[in-house]
Each structure stands twice: as structure tokens, then as C-alpha cells.
C-alpha positions in Angstrom: -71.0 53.2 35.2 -74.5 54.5 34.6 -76.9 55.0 37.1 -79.9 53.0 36.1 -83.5 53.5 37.4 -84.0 50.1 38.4 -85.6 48.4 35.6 -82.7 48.1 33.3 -83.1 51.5 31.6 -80.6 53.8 32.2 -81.8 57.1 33.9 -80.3 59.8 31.3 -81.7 57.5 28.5 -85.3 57.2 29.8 -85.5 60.9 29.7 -84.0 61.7 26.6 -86.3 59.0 25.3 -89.5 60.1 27.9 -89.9 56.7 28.9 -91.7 56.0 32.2 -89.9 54.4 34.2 -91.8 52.9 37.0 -91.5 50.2 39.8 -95.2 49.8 40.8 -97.0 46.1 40.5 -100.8 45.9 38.8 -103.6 46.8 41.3 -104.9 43.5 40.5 -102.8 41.5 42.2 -104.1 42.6 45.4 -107.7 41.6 44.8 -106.5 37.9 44.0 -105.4 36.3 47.6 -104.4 33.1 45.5 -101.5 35.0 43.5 -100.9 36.5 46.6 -100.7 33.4 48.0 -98.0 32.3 45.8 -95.9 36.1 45.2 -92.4 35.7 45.2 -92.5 31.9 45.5 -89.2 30.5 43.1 -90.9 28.9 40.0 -88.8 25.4 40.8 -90.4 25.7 44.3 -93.7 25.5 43.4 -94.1 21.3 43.0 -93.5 21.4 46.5 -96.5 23.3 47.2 -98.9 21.2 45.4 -100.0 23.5 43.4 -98.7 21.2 40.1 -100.8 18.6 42.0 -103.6 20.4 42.5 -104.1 20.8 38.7 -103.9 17.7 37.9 -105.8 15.4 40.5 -109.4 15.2 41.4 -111.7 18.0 41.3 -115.3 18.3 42.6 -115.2 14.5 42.5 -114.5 14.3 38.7 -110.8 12.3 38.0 -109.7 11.6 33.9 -109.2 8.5 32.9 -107.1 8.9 30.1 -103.5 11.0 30.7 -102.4 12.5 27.4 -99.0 11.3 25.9 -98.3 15.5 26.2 -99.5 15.9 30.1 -96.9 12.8 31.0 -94.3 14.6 28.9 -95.2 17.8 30.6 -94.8 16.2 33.7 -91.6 14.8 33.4 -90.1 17.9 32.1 -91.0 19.9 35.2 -89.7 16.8 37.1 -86.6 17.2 35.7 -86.2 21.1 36.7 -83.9 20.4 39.7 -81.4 18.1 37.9 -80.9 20.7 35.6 -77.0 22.3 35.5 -75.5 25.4 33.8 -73.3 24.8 31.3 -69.6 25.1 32.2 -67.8 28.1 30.3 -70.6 29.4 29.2 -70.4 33.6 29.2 -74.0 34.2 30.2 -72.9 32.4 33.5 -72.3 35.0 36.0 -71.3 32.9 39.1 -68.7 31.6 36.3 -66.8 34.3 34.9 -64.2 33.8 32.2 -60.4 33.7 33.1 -58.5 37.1 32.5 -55.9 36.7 29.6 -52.3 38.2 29.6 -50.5 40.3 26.9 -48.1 37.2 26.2 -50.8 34.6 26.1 -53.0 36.9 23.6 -50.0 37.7 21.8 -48.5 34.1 21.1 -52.1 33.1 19.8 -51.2 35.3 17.0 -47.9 34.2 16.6 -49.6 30.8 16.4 -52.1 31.7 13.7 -51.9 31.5 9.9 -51.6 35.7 9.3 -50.3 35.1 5.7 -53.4 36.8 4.2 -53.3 39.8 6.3 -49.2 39.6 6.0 -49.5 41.2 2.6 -51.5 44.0 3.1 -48.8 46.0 5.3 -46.3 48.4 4.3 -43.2 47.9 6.9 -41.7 51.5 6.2 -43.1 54.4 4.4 -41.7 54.5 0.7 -39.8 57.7 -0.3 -39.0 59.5 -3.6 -36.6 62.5 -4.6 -35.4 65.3 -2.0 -37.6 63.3 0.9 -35.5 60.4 0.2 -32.3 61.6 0.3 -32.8 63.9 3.5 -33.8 60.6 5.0 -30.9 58.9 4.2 -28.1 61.8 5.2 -30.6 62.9 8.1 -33.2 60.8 9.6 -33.0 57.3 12.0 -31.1 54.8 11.9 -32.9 51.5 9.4 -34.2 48.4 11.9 -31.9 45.6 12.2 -32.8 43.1 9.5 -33.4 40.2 12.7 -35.8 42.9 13.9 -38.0 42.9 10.8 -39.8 39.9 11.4 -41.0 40.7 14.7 -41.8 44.4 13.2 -43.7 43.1 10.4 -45.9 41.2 13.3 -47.0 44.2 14.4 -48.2 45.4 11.0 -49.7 42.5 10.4 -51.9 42.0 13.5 -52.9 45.6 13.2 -54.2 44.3 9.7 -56.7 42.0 11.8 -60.3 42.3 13.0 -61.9 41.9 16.0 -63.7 38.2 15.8 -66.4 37.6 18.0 -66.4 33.9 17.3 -63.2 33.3 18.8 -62.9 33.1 22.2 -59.5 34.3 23.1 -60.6 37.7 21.0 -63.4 37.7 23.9 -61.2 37.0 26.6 -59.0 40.1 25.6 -62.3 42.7 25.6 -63.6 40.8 28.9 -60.1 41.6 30.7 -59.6 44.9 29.2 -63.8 45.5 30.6 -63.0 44.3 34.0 -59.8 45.9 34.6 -60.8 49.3 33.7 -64.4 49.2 35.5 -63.6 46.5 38.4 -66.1 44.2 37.8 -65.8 40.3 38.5 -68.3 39.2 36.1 -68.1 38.7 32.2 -70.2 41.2 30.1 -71.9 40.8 26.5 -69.5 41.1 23.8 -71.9 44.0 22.5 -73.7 46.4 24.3 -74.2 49.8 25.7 -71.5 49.0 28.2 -68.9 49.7 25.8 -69.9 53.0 25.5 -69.3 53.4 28.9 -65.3 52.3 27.9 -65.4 55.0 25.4 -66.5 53.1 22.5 -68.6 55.0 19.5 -71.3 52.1 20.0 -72.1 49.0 21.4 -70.1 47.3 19.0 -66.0 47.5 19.5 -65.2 46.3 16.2 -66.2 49.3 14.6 -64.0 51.6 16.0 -60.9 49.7 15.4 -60.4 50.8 11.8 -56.3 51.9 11.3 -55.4 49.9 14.1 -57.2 46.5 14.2 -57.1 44.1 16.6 -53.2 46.4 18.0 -55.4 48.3 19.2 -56.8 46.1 21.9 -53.6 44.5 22.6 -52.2 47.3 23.7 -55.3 48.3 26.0 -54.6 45.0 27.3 -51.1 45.1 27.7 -51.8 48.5 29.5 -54.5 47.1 32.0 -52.2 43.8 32.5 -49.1 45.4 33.0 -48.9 45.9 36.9 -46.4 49.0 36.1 -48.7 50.8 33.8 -52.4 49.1 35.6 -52.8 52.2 37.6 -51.6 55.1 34.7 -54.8 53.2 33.3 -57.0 53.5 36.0 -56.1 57.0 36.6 -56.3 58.2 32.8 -59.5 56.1 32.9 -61.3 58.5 35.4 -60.1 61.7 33.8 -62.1 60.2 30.4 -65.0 60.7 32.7 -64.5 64.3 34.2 -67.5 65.9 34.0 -66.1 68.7 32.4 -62.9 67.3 30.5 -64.2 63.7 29.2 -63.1 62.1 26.8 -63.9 58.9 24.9 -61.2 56.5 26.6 -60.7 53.5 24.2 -61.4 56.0 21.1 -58.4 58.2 22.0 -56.2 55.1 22.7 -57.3 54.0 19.1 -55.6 56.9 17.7 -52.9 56.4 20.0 -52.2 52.8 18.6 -52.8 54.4 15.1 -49.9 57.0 15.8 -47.3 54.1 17.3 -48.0 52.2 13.8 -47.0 55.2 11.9 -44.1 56.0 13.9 -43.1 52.5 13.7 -43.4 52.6 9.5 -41.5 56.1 9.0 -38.4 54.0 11.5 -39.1 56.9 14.2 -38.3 53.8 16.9 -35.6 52.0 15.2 -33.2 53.3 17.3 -34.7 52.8 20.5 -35.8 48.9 18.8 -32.2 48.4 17.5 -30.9 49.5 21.2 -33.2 47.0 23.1 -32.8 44.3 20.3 -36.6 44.3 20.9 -39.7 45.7 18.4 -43.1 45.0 20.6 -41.6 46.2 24.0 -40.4 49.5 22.1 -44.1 49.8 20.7 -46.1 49.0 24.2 -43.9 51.7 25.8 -44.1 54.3 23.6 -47.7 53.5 23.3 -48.3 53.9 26.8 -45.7 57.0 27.2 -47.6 58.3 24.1 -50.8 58.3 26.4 -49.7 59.4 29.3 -48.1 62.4 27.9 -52.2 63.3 26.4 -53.8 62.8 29.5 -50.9 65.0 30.9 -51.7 67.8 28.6 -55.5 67.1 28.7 -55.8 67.6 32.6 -52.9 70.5 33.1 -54.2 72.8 29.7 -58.0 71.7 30.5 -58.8 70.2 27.2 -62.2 69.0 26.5 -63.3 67.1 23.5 -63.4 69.9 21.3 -59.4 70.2 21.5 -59.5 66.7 20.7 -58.4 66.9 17.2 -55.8 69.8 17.8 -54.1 67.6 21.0 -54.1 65.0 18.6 -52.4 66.2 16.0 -49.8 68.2 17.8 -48.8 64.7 19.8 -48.4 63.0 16.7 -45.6 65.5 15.4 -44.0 65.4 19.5 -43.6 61.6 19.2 -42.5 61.1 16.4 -39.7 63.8 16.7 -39.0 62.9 20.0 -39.8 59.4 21.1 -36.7 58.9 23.7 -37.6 61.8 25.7 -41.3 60.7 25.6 -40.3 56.7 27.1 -38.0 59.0 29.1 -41.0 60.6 30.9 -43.3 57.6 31.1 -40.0 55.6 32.9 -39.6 58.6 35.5 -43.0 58.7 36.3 -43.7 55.0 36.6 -40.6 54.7 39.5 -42.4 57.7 41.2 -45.8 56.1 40.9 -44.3 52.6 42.5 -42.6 54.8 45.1 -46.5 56.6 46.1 -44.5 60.0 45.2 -46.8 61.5 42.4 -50.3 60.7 40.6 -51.6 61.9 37.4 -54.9 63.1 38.9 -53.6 64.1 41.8 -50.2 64.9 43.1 -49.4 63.1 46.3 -47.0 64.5 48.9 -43.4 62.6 49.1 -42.8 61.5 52.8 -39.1 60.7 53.7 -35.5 62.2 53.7 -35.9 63.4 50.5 -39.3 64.6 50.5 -39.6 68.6 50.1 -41.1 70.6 53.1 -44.2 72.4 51.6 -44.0 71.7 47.5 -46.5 68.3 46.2 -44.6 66.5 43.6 -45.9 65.9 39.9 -44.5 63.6 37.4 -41.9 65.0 34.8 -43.5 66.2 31.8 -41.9 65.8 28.2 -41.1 69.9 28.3 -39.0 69.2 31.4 -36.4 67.1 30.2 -33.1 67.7 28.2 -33.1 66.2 24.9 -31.2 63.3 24.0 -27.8 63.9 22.2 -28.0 60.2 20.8 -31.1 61.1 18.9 -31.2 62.7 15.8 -34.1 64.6 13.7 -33.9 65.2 9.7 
């Protein structure tokens, strides 16, 4: 998080901006005993201290003998300060915070939902012509399974949709996917400079979800919620923020989502879907593997943000080619990870039987593995 100076401006932005940023009271105060008097006293506290009183009894012997309509109302008002209760569920209620959402509860609220308008904006596969065609056919994957298409062309669809601020489980998603990555209990504002802190452009998430809609933030949530792939998350999370080799976090995941969409289209995972008899499992995976196998380039070749583009596009061509070997890697390194044998910041020494006398272990990168005799490339 950003430091802040104590008066709600963050410190780097008050001196890009030369703002002074100061803590200091008015002189003036100290010459007045009576606000002295009353300093740090709780607005609701101060009936009880006859000050309210004060103001409106007798003074230097003089008492009204008409009460305005407007003082009695004035007066019942601040009588009624105590009774007064928060409203329940309401976001701006920090000692209230919003229930965290699953991937399943977010995702049957979809399934739930009228998509038929966004339902014909997608394109399930990628439509070929001529010599591309034909290699396809003779060369390339396997078609989905025609009970697979309808839970494929849920996918498509919901990465046709927008963020929504007015509904509340859209909320509840970017409040989980908040306090998951950053620890906090409390909710946040929907918008805000905090987002930037998440990796956002701007304090608005919705614009940055262009390509991938509202996919995108499903599968940040599905990553933060999964207790397999929580602490990948965490751990991929605090690279974004290495002072040399940051990155913006949910930006790059964006363009993850956006590169599990295409590979989805041009049936790169129709084998592995057909296999599991499953579409959205296949997709979270291979989005998370997809990730994992960029932070493990980004830390081990010391990317920074200008390679950004370059990493990118060089992933995009390894997962499409080679999705297997890539949900190959992110299964080895998850059993190590729930094991305590290897971390992606960090490798950990393995302690047992099995554990090696002087050599830290690291997780199995994509380079490391044989490829798959069951998968074939055009």
C-alpha cells in the first residue's frame, strides 16, 4: 500500500504535486481557553456538558418568551443523535464489511442471468479460409465436443460483459479480489486510487477490462479464492511490486485472460476440454499456469516493464503451442507449493528423506519438461 503523510495524501503524490502537507493546529486555538475547553470532546457528547443548554437558557437575566417552531425542531434533532443506527449492508460501513464471494457463487449468477444480448456478439472459433483451413483440418486440435459448446460459449459470452457498478455481486467480486491480494478486512470504494495500487491504469477498473470483460475478474477471483493457487497470487502479487521489476498486476492478468479467450477460439484447449469433459476448469487452469509461467520468466530473466510487450507476446505463441506442458508445470509446482518444497519468490529448502543435501529446490519451469506425445501442432 502507499505510505501516506497522515492527512490522507499520499507522500509521493504531495511532492510530485508540492503540496504541504502539514499536521499543525491554528495558533488561535490556544488563545481561546473555551475551545480548549471543549478540544477533542465527541460532538454527540457535548449535550451532556450543557453547553447545548447554555445557549439556550437565561442569560444576564434576559429569558425568550417565544421558542421558534425551527429552535424546537433543532432541538429535537440533536435529541435524537444517540438513537441514531448505521444502516445494515451498507459499503461505507467499515465495522460491517461485505461478505467475500466464491468463483461458483459469482459464476452461477451469470448462469442465472439473461446474457442473450451479449450471446451474439461472440465468435466460438476463429473462422478459416483456403490453405489455413485445410492445414487445420489435416493438422491442428482436435474440434470441442458438441455437449462442450454450450459451456464454451459461456465463457465468450461473459467475456462480452462489463463491469456494473450497480450490481452488487459485480462489487462483491472487486471487494474479494481487493482483500485477498492486499489483506485488508474492510470494504473499499468501488473507485479510487486504491486500484492503482492492484495494478489498475486508474481508479476506475472498468476501464481496463476491454478484450476480456467481466472474465477477466473472474478469473482474478477464481485465482485469489482457490486455496491451491491463493498463495501463486500472493507471491506473483509482490513481485508486481519489486522495486526494480514491477509490474502492473491486474493489467498483465488482463492480457492473460485476453490470451486464454483466444486460445479457447483457435480450439488450442479442446483437447485438454474434451479429456476433462470440462471447458471453465480447462480455462482457470491454463489461465493461472499461463501466469505463473510470466512471473517465472519475469523474476529469473529480470524483466521490467519495458520487456512487457516482448514477454507478452512470446507467451502468447508458448501457450497456445503448448498448453499441456504449461497445466503440466503449474500442477508440479502447486503439489510442491502444498508440500513447503519451493516458492516462486524464493526457493525454500526441502526437509525429509528425499530432500537434497546442499541444492534449494525451484519449481519446474515449461523448458524443463518433455513434451507431450498426445499433443499435436499444425
Amino acid at each position: 500500500m502507499r505510505p501516506s503523510s497522515g492527512c490522507g495524501i499520499p507522500v509521493w503524490k504531495a511532492r510530485l504535486t508540492g503540496e504541504r502537507v502539514s499536521t499543525e493546529y491554528s495558533p488561535s486555538y490556544d488563545k481561546d481557553k473555551s475551545v480548549l475547553a471543549f478540544r477533542g470532546i465527541p460532538i454527540s457528547e457535548l449535550k451532556n456538558h450543557g453547553i447545548l443548554q447554555a445557549l439556550t437558557t437565561e442569560a444576564n437575566g434576559w429569558e425568550p418568551r417565544v421558542v421558534s417552531t425551527e429552535v424546537v425542531r433543532a432541538q429535537e434533532e440533536w435529541e435524537a443523535v444517540d438513537t441514531i443506527q448505521p444502516e445494515t449492508g451498507s459499503l461505507a460501513n467499515s465495522e460491517q464489511p461485505g461478505q467475500l464471494i466464491s468463483f461458483t457463487e459469482a459464476l452461477q449468477h451469470f448462469q442465472t442471468m439473461d446474457l442473450s444480448s451479449f450471446k451474439k456478439r461472440i465468435q466460438p472459433t476463429i473462422r478459416r479460409t483456403g490453405l489455413s483451413a485445410l492445414r487445420h483440418y489435416l493438422f491442428g486440435p482436435p474440434k470441442l465436443h458438441q455437449g462442450l459448446r454450450e459451456e464454451r460459449d459461456l465463457v465468450l459470452t461473459i467475456a462480452q460483459c462489463g463491469l456494473d457498478s450497480q450490481d452488487p455481486v459485480h462489487g462483491r467480486v472487486l471487494q474479494t479480489i481487493y482483500k485477498k491480494l492486499t489483506g485488508s478486512k474492510f470494504d473499499c470504494a468501488l473507485q479510487g486510487d486504491h486500484w492503482e495500487d492492484l495494478g489498475f491504469q486508474g481508479a476506475n477498473p472498468a476501464t481496463d477490462l476491454r478484450g476480456a470483460g467481466f472474465l477477466a475478474l473472474l478469473h482474478l477471483l477464481y485465482l485469489v479464492m482457490d486455496s491451491k493457487t491463493l498463495l501463486m497470487a500472493q507471491e506473483i502479487f509482490r513481485l508486481s511490486h519489486h522495486h526494480i521489476q514491477q509490474f502492473p498486476f491486474c493489467l498483465m492478468s488482463v492480457n492473460i485472460t485476453r490470451i486464454a479467450i483466444q486460445a479457447l477460439r483457435e480450439e488450442c484447449l479442446s483437447r485438454e476440454c474434451n479429456r476433462q469433459q470440462k471447458v471453465i476448469p480447462v480455462v482457470n487452469s491454463f489461465y493461472a499456469a499461463t501466469f505463473l509461467h510470466l512471473a517465472h520468466v519475469w523474476r529469473t530473466q529480470r524483466k521490467t516493464i519495458l520487456d512487457a510487450g516482448f514477454v507478452l507476446k512470446d507467451l502468447e505463441v508458448l501457450a497456445k503451442k503448448s498448453p499441456r506442458r504449461l497445466l503440466k508445470t503449474l500442477e508440479v509446482y502447486l503439489a510442491r507449493v502444498s508440500k513447503g518444497q519451493t516458492s516462486l519468490l524464493g526457493a525454500q529448502k526441502c526437509y525429509g528423506p528425499e530432500a537434497p543435501t546442499s541444492k534449494d529446490l525451484t519449481f519446474t519451469g515449461v523448458c524443463d519438461l518433455q513434451p507431450q506425445s498426445s499433443e499435436g501442432t499444425g
